[in-house]
C-alpha positions in Angstrom: 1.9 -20.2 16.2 -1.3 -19.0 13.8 -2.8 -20.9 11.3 -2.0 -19.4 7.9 -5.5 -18.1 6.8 -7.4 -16.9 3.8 -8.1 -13.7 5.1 -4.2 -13.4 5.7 -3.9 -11.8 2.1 -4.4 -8.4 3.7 -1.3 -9.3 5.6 1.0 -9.9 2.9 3.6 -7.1 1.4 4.5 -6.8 -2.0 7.7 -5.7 -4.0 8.3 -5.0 -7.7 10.4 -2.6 -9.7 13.5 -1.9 -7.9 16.3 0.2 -10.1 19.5 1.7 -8.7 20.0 5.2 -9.7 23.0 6.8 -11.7 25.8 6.2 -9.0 24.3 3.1 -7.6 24.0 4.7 -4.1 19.8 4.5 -3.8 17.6 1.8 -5.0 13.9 2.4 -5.5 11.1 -0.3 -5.9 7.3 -0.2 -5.4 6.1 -1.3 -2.5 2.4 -2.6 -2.9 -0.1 -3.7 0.2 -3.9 -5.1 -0.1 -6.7 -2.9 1.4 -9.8 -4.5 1.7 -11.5 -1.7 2.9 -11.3 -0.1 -0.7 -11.2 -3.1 -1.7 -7.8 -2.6 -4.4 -4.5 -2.3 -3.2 -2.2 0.5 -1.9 1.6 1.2 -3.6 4.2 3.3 -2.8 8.0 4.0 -3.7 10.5 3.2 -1.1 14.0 3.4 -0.9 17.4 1.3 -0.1 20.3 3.5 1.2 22.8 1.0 -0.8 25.5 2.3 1.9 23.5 2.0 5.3 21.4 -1.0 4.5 18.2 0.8 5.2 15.0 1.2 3.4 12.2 3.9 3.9 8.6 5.0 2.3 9.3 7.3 0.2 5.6 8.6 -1.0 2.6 8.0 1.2 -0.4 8.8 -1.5 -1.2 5.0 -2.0 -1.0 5.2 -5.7 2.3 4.8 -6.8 2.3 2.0 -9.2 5.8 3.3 -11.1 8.7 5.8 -11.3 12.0 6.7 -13.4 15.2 8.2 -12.2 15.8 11.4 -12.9 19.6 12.1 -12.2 20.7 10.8 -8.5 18.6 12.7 -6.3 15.1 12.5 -8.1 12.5 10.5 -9.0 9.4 11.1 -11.1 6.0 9.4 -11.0 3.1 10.1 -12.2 -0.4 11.1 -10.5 -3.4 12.9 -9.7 -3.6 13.7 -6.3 -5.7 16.3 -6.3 -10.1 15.5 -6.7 -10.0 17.6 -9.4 -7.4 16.1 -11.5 -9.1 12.7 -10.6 -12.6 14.1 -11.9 -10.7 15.5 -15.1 -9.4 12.7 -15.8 -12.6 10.6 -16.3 -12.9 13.1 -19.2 -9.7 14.5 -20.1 -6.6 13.2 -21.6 -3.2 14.1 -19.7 -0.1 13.2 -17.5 0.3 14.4 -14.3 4.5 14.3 -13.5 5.2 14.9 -10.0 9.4 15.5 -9.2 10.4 14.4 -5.7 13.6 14.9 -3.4 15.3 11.5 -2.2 16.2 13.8 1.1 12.8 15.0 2.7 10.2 17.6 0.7 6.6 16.7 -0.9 6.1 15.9 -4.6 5.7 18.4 -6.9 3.7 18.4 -10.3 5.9 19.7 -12.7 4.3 19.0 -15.9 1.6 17.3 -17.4 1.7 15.6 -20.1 -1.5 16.0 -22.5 -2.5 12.4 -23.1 -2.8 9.5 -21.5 1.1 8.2 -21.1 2.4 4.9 -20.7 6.0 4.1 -20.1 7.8 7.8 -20.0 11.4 8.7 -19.8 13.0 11.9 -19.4 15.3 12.9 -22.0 16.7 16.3 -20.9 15.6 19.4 -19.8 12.2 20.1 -21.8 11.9 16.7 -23.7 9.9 13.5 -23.2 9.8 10.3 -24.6 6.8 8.1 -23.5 3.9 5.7 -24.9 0.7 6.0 -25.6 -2.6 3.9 -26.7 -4.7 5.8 -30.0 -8.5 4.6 -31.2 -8.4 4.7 -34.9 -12.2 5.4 -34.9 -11.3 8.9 -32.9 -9.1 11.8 -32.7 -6.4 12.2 -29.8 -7.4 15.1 -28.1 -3.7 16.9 -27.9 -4.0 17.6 -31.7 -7.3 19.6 -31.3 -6.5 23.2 -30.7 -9.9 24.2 -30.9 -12.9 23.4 -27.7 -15.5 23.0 -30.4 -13.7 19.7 -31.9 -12.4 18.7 -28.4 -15.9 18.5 -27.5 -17.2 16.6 -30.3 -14.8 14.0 -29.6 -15.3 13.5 -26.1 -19.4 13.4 -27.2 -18.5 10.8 -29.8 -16.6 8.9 -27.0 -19.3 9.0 -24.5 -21.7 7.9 -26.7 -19.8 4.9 -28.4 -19.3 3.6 -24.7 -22.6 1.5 -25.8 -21.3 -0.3 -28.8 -18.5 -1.7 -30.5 -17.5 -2.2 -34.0 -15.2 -5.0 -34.8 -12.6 -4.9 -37.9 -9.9 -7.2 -36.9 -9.0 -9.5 -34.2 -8.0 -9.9 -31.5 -11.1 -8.0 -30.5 -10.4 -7.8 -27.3 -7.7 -8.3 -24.9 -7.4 -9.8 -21.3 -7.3 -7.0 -19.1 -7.4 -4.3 -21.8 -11.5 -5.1 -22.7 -12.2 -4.2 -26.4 -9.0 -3.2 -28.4 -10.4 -3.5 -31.8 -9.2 -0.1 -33.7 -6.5 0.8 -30.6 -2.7 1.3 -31.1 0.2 2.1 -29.6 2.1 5.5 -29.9 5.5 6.5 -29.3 5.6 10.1 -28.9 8.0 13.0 -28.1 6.3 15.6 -25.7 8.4 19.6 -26.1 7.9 21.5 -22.7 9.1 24.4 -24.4 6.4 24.2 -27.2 3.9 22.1 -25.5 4.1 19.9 -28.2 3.6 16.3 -28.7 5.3 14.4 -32.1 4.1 10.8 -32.8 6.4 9.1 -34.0 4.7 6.5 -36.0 1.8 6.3 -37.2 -1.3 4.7 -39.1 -1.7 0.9 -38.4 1.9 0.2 -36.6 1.8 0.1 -32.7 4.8 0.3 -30.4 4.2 -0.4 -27.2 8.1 -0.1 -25.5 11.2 1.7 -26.2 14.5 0.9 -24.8 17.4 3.6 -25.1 20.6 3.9 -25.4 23.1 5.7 -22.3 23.1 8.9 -24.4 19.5 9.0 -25.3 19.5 9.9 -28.4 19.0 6.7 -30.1 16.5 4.2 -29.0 15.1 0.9 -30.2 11.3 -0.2 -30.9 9.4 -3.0 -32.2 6.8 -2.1 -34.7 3.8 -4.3 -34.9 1.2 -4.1 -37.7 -2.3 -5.3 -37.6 -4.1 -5.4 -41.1 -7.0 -7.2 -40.1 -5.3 -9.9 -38.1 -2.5 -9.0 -35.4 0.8 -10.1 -37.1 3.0 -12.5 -34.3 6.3 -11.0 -35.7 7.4 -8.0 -35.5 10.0 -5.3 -37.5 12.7 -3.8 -35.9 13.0 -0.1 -35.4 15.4 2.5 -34.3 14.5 5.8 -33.0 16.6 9.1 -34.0 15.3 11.4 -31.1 17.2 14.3 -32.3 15.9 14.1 -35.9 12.4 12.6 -34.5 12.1 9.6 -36.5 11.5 5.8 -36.2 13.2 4.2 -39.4 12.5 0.4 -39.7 15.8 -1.9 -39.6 15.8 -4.2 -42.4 16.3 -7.5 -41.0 12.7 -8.5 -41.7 10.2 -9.7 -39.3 11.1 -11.9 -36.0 9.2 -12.7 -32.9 11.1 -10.2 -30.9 10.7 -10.5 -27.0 13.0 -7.9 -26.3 15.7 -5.8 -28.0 18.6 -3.3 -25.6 21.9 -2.0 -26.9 24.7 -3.7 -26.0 27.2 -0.6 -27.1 27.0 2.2 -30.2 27.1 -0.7 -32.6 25.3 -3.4 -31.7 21.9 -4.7 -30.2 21.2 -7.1 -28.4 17.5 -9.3 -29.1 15.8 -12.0 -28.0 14.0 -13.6 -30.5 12.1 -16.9 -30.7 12.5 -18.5 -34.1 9.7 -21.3 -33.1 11.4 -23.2 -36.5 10.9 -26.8 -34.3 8.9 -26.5 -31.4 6.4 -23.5 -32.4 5.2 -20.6 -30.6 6.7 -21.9 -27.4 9.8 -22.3 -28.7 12.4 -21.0 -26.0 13.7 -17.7 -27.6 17.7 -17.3 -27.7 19.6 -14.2 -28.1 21.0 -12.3 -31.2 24.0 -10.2 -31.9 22.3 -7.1 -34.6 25.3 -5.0 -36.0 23.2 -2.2 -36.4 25.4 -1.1 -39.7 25.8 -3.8 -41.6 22.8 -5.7 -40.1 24.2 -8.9 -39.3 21.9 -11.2 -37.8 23.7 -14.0 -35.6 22.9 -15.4 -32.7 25.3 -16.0 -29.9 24.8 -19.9 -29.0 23.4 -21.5 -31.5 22.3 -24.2 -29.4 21.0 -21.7 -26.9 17.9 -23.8 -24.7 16.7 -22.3 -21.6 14.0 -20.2 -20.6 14.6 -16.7 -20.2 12.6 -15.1 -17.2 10.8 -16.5 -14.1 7.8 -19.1 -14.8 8.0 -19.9 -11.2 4.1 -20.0 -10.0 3.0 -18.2 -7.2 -0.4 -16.2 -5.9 1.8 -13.5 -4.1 3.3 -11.1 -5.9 2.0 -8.0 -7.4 3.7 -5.9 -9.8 7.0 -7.0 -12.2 10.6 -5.5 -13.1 13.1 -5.8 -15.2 14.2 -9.8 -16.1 16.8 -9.0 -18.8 19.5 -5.9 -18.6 22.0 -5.4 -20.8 24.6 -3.6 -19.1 28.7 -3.0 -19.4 29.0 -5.7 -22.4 26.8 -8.3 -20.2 23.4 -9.7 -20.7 21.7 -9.8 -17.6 18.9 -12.3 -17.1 16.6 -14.5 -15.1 16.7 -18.4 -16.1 14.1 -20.5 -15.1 15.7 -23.9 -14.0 13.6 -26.9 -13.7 11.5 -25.4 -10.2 13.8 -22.8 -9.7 14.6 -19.7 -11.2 18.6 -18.2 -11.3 20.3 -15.0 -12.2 22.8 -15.3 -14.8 24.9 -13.3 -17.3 25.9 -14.0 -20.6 28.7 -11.9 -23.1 28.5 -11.3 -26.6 31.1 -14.8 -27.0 28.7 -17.3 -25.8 30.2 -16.9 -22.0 27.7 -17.8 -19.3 28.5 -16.8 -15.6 26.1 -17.9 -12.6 25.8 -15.0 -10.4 22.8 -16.8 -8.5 21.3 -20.4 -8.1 19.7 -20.8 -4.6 16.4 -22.8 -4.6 13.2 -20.2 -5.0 12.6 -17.3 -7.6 13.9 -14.2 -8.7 11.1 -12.0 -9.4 13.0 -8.5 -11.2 16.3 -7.0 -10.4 18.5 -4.3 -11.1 22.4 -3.8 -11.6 24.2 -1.1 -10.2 26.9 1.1 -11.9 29.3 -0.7 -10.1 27.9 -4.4 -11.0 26.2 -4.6 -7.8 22.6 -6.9 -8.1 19.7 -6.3 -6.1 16.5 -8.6 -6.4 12.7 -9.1 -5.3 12.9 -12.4 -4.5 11.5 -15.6 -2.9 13.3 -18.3 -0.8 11.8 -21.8 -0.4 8.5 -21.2 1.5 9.0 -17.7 1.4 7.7 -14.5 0.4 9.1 -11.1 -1.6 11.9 -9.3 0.2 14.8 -7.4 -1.7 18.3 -9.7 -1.8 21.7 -8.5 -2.5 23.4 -11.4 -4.8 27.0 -12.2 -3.0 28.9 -14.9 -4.4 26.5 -16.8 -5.8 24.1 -16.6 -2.8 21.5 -14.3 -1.7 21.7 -11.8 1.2 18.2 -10.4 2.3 17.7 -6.7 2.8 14.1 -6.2 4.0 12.3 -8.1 6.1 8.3 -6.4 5.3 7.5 -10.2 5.5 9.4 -11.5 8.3 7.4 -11.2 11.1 4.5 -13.0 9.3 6.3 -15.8 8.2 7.9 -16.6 11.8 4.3 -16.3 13.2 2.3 -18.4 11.1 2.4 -22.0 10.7 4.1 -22.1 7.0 4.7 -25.5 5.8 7.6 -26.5 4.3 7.2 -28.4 0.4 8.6 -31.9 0.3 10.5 -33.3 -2.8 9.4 -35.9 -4.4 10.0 -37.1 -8.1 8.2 -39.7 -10.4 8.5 -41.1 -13.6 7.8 -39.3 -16.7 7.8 -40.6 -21.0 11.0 -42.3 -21.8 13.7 -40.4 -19.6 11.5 -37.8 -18.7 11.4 -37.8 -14.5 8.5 -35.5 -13.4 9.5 -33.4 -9.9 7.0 -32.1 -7.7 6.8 -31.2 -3.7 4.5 -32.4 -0.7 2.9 -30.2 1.9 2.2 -32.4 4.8 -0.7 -31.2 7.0 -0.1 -28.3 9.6 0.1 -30.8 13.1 0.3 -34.1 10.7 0.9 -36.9 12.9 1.9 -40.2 12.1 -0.9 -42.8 11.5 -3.9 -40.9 10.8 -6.0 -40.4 7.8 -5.6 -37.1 6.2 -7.6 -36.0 2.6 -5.6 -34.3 -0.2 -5.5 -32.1 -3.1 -3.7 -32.3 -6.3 -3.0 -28.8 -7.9 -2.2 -28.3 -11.2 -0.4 -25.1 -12.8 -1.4 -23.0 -15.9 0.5 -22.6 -18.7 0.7 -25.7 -19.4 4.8 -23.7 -20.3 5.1 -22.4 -16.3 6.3 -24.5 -13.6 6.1 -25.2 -9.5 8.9 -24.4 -7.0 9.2 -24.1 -3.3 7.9 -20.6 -2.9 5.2 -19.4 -0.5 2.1 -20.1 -2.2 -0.6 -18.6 -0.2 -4.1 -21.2 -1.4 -1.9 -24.3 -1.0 -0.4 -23.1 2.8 -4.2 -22.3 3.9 -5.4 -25.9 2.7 -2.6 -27.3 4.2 -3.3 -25.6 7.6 -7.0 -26.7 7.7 -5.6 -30.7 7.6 -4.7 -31.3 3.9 -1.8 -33.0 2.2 -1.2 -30.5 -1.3 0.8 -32.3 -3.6 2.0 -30.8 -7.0 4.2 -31.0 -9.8 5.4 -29.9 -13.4 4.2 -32.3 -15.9 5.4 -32.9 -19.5 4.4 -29.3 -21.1 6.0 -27.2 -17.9 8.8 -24.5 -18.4 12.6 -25.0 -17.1 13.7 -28.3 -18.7 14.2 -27.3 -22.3 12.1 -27.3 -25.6 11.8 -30.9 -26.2 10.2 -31.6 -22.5 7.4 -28.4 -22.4 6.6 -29.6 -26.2 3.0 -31.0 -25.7 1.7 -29.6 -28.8 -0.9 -32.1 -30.5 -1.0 -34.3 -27.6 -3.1 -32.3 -24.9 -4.6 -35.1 -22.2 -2.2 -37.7 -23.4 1.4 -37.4 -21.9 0.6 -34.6 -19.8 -2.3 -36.3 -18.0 -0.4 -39.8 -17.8 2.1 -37.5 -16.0 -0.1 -36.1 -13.4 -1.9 -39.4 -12.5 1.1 -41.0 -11.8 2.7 -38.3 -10.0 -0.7 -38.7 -7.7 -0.1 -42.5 -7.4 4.1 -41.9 -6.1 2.1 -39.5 -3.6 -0.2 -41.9 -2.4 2.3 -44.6 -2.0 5.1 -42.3 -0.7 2.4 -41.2 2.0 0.1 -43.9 3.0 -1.6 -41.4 5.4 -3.2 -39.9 3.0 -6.7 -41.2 2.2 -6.9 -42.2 -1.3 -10.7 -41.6 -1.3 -10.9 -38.4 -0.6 -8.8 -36.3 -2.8 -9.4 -33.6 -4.8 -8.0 -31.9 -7.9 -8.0 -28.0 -8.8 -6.2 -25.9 -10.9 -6.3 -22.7 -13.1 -6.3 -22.4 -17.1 -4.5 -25.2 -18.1 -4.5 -26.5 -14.8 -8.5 -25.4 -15.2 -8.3 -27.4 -18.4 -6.4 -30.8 -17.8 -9.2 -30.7 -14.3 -11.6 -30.8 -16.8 -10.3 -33.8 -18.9 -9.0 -35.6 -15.8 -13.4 -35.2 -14.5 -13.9 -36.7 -17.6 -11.4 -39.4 -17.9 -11.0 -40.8 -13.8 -12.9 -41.6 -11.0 -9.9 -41.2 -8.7 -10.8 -38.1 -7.3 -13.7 -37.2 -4.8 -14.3 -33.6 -6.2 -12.7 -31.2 -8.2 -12.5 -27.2 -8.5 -11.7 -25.9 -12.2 -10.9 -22.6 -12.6 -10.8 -20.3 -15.8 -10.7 -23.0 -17.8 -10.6 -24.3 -21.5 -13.3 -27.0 -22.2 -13.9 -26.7 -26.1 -11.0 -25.9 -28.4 -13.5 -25.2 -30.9 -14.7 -22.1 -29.2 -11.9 -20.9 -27.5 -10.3 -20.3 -31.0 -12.6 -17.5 -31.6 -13.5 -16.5 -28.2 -9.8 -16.0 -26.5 -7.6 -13.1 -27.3 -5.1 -15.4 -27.9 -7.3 -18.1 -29.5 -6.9 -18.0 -33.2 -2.8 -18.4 -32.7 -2.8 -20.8 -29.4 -5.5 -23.5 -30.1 -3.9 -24.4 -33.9 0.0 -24.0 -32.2 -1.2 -26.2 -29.1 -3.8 -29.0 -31.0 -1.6 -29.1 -34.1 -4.7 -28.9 -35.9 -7.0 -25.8 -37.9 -10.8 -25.8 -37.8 -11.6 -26.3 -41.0 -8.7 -29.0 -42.0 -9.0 -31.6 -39.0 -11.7 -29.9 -36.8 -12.2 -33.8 -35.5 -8.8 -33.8 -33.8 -9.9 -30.2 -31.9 -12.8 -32.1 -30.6 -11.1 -35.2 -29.6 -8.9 -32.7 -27.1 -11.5 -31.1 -25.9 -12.7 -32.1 -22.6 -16.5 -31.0 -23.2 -16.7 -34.4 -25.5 -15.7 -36.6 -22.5 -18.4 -34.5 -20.3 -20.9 -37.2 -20.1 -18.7 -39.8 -18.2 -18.4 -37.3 -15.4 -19.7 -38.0 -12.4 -16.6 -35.9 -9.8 -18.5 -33.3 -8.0 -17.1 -30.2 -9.9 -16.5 -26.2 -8.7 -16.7 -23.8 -11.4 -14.5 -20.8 -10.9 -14.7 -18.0 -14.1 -14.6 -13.9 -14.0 -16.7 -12.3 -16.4 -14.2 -10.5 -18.1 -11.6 -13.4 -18.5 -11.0 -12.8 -22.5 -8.0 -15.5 -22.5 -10.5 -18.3 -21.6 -13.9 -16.8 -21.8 -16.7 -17.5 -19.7 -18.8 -19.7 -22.2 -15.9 -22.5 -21.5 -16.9 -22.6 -17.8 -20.7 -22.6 -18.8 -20.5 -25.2 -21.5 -18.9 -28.0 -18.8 -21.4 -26.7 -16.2 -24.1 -27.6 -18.7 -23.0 -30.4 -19.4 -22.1 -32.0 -16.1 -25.7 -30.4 -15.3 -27.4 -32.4 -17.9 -25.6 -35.7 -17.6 -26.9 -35.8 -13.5 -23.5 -34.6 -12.6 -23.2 -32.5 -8.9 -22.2 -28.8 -10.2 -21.7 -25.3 -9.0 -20.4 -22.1 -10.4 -19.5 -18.8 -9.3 -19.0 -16.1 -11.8 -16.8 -13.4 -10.8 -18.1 -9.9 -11.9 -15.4 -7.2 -13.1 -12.5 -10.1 -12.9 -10.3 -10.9 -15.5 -8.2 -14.0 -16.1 -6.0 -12.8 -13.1 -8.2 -13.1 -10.5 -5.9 -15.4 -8.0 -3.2 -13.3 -8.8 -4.1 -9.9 -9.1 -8.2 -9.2 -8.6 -9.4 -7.1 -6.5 -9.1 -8.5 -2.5 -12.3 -9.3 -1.8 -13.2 -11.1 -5.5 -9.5 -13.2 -4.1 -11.1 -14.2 -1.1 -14.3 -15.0 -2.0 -12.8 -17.3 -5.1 -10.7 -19.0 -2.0 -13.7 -19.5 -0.2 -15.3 -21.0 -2.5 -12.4 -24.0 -3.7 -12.3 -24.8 0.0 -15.7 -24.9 1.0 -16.5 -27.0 -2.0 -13.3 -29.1 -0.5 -14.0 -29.3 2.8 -17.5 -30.3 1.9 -16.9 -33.5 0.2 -13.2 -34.2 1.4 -13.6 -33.8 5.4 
């Protein structure tokens, strides 16, 4: 039996995006693998015979990230295959479409879109609907007939590569760099005139579309940005015939999602955030789209729609919400867990699925069969079939490097939380543990802090465990999948939450007296990266620590993060300029001089949901106050790093956490 190792990334398979066609006979997904060679990962569509229970590659390019039915026997991607279309398009806008044959035959380009599409749909014969982003400072080059202008504007692009100017905020976005001045399109693209209509225009962004069977109707949410990005949204509904987006007067909402349910009515999910604020668990809404009724279907309705399961192996996502044949579809996360469930427009909830792990996207078929990339208690993606409330694997890409490895399996164990509260969490024993002797640990922490922990494969805490740890971790007060009132933290950052987490660590230590209550660690990523920074600053208990993109000053992060102005008031419950004292009191930089933990910096460069300067401000400080400190920046990275960075910047980050662990724990 192997050790599992950090270098065992490469090893891993990946699954996202599976979708049934027409008749429900194939199901395609993305298949994604690391290469570290090119240092980015390879994806390709593959496909399920629904019938014979097989699945096969379906492209072999390597760079396949997406696809939409077309009809039964088709699918359509897009591309450049060619050197020359991937030399144009460094200075070109277009959409290359390839068509391919579920029964044998290469890919074929068939069109190409001119601009730079999104999410695109077929809607017949000669007729597109897709997405598209727009800098307000430029022109898009599909509106300028003439070679003369076209030129101009890709000169005027090329030379503002060196500068930005800034008008509104967010400035910048977390994996999208500098967005200042950028919107989203919907657009319809005519084959037969070569033709592309934007559909709205000015300010307004749309960023998704959802249509109806027919499609000729579908629905949008239009979000406006005057100077500061607006966190509701109107509703829209698309006339594709007549080529119009008129706005559905119901006002503004936080709209996570809006689908038909039939001709008459949508369904959306909307978070009213009227008692527990931005995190408020949304709950869906009935529209009659004639007389505009707003209700929504439980008005008690408290659980968390979608999968806030944590784990550092997936790659890609899916659909968590489908609303099909008069059901609503959707992924609940429960307490560490997350379910499929279905809900009808009466408030009727039917579990279809409730086996410990996580369901990462799914699909239903047109004959109500469900198909899901999922994870099973120490486990990693494969597709499942749901049957009676219970899963039934498909694939097995993952198989033979789970029954070769030495993969540990998590440990329950609960503590006591505020009031009623009980706080769960699992226990990875060390790989060989024996009875007796002294082991060191680690406590993780999540991000969020509105996420939670299961029993899923989690690839840093299985290597740490192999090398001789015991890697404990739970879901504090703040974590998703118990309801509003329990991930409500707002205000009271470092209080509750960090009360939580050290006496979670003192049930470990008592539960397991082998480990060695004087060499532990603590590590964790965003808030996880945060409450490591207040626990540094607050206890002596641990022997080092390892923070990772991090938040150490409130103050700057609320006009430094792409999220910052919203967040830091919603989660401090305070504003700069009315109570800037109570911002400072939860931020962990003021506690910075009582450090004296050993601390491991871990930031990317080009992390704009907690930037850089929150790493290097606790650095300093820890620096300054005689406190042992290291750092390693991560050029090119974003706040994804763990989770999605490029293979090599993954490894290296691992690397780092436990050499900086083995070093002052073993």
């Amino acid at each position: 039996m192997q050790k599992v190792l950090i270098e065992d990334l490469k090893d891993i398979r990946f699954l996202s995006a599976p979708e049934f066609n027409e008749a429900g006979t194939w199901l395609a997904f993305i298949r994604t693998q690391p290469d570290l060679e090119e240092n980015g990962y390879q994806s390709d569509i593959w496909l399920h015979d629904v019938k014979k229970g097989e699945s096969w590659r379906l492209t072999a390019s390597d760079e396949v990230t997406g696809f939409v039915w077309d009809g039964n026997d088709h699918l359509i991607f897009s591309a450049n295959r060619k050197q020359k279309d991937k030399d144009q398009a460094k200075k070109d806008d277009f959409t290359n479409l390839y068509r391919i044959y579920l029964k044998g035959g290469e890919a074929e380009k068939f069109i190409t879109l001119p601009a730079k599409a999104g999410k695109v749909e077929r809607i017949d014969e000669s007729r597109y609907l897709f997405t598209m982003s727009t800098d307000l400072k430029g022109q898009d080059l599909h509106i300028l007939k003439d070679e003369a202008e076209k030129k101009k504007e890709l000169d005027r692009r090329e030379a503002e590569k060196d500068f930005e100017t800034i008008e509104e905020i967010p400035f910048w976005s977390n994996g999208g760099g500098f967005t200042a001045g950028k919107r989203g399109r919907l657009c319809l693209y005519d084959a037969k005139t070569k033709k592309i209509t934007a559909l709205n225009k000015g300010k307004t962004s749309i960023h998704d579309f959802s249509l109806n069977d027919a499609k000729t109707l579908a629905l949008v949410t239009i979000d406006e940005n005057k100077g500061v990005a607006a966190l509701e949204s109107k509703l829209g509904i698309l006339d594709v015939a007549a080529k119009k987006v008129s706005e559905v007067k119901i006002g503004k909402h936080r709209i996570y999602d809006a689908q038909f349910l039939d001709d008459e009515t949508a369904v959306l999910l909307i978070s009213e955030g009227k008692l527990f604020g931005l995190n408020e668990n949304p709950k869906f809404f009935l529209l009659n789209l004639k007389s505009l009724e707003l209700q929504p279907i439980l008005e008690d309705q408290d659980f968390s729609i979608g999968s806030s399961i944590n784990s550092d192996m997936r790659y890609g996502g899916g659909h968590s919400l489908i609303v099909k044949d008069g059901w609503i579809y959707y992924v609940e996360t429960n307490d560490t867990d997350s379910l499929l469930k279905r809900m009808d427009r009466h408030g009727k909830i039917e579990v279809l699925m409730d086996e410990p792990g996580s369901v990462d996207a799914f699909d239903v078929s047109s004959d109500g069969t469900i198909v899901f990339v999922g994870m099973e208690t120490s486990g990693l993606q494969e597709l499942y079939r749901v049957e009676k409330r219970s899963r039934v694997r498909l694939t097995s890409f993952n198989e033979d490097y789970l029954k070769n490895h030495q993969v540990l399996i998590p440990e329950s164990i609960r503590s006591r939380g505020e009031g009623d509260d009980i706080v769960n969490g699992f226990v990875l024993k060390p790989a060989d543990y024996k009875k007796g002797k002294k082991y060191p640990g680690i406590l993780v922490i999540h991000g969020g802090p509105k996420t939670a922990y299961g029993s899923v494969f989690y690839h840093e805490m299985q290597v740490w465990a192999n090398l001789g740890y015991f890697v404990f971790f739970c879901n504090p007060k703040g974590s998703d999948g118990k309801g509003n009132e329990f991930a409500d933290i707002r205000g009271r950052y470092g209080s509750v939450d960090y009360e939580n987490l050290m006496d979670f660590t003192d049930k470990v230590l008592d539960t397991y007296p082998d480990i060695d209550e004087k060499r532990v660690g603590v590590t964790g990523g965003s808030y996880g990266g945060f409450m490591t920074n207040w626990i540094i600053g607050h206890s002596k208990a641990f022997r080092c620590a390892a923070s990772q993109r991090s938040i150490s000053n409130w103050m700057s992060f609320f006009g430094n993060s792409d999220i910052g102005y919203f967040f830091a008031p919603n989660e401090n419950d305070a504003w700069p300029w009315k109570n800037p004292e109570k911002m400072w009191e939860l931020s962990p930089l003021k506690y910075a001089d009582q450090c004296t933990t050993p601390t491991l910096f871990i930031h990317s460069d080009q992390d704009y949901r907690c930037w850089i300067p929150e790493a290097f401000q606790m650095f300093t400080a820890l620096k300054l106050h005689g406190c042992e400190a290291r750092m390693a920046v991560f050029h090119g990275e974003t706040h994804e790093l763990s989770r999605s960075g490029k293979p090599k910047g993954r490894i290296r980050r691992l690397t780092e956490i436990t050499n900086w662990f083995e070093k002052y724990l073993k």
